[in-house]
C-alpha positions as CSV (number, residue, x, y, z in Angstrom):
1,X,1.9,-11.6,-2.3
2,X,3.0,-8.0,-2.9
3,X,3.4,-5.4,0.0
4,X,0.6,-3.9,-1.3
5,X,-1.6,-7.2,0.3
6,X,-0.3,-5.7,4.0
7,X,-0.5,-2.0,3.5
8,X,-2.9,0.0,5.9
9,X,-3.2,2.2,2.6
10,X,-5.2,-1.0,0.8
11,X,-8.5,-0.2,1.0
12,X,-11.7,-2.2,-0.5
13,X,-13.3,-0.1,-2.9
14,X,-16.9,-0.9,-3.1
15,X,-17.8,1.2,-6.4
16,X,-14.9,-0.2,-8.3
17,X,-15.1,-3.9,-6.5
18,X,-11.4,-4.1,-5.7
19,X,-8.7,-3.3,-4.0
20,X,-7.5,0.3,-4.3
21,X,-4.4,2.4,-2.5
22,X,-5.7,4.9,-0.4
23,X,-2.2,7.1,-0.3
24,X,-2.3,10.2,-2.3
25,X,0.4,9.3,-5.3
26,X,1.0,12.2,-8.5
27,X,1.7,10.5,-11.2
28,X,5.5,10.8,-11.1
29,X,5.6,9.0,-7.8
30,X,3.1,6.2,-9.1
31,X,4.8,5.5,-12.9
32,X,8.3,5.8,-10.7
33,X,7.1,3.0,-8.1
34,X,5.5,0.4,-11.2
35,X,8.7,1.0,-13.6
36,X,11.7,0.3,-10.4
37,X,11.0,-3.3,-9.6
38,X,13.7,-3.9,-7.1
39,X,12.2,-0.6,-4.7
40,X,9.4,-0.8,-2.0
41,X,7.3,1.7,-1.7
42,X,8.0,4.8,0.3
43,X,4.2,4.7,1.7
44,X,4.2,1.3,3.0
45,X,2.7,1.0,6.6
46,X,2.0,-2.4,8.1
47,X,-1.6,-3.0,8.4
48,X,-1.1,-5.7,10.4
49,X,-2.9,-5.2,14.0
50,X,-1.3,-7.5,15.5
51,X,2.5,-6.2,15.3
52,X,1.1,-3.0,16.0
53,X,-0.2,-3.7,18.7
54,X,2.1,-6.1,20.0
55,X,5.5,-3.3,20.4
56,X,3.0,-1.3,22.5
């Protein structure tokens, strides 16, 4: 499981049929995030509801 699987940024893509990040990346920022394997992504923001919605 990546952090990608949790992002609010992962979007279905129905024209493609997959999985697609919704966050507006240049290509510097993308080939920088896929060649540094130790770094998380600057972008990431828990899609997860439930901790949302539970610190409120």
């Amino acid at each position: 499981m990546t952090e990608c699987d949790t992002c609010a940024y992962n979007e279905y893509d129905e024209e493609w049929d997959c999985y697609v990040c919704t966050m507006n990346l240049d290509e510097d920022d993308y080939a920088r995030y896929m060649q540094d394997t130790r770094a998380h992504c600057p972008y990431y923001r828990d899609g997860d509801e439930y901790k949302i919605a539970g610190k409120q």
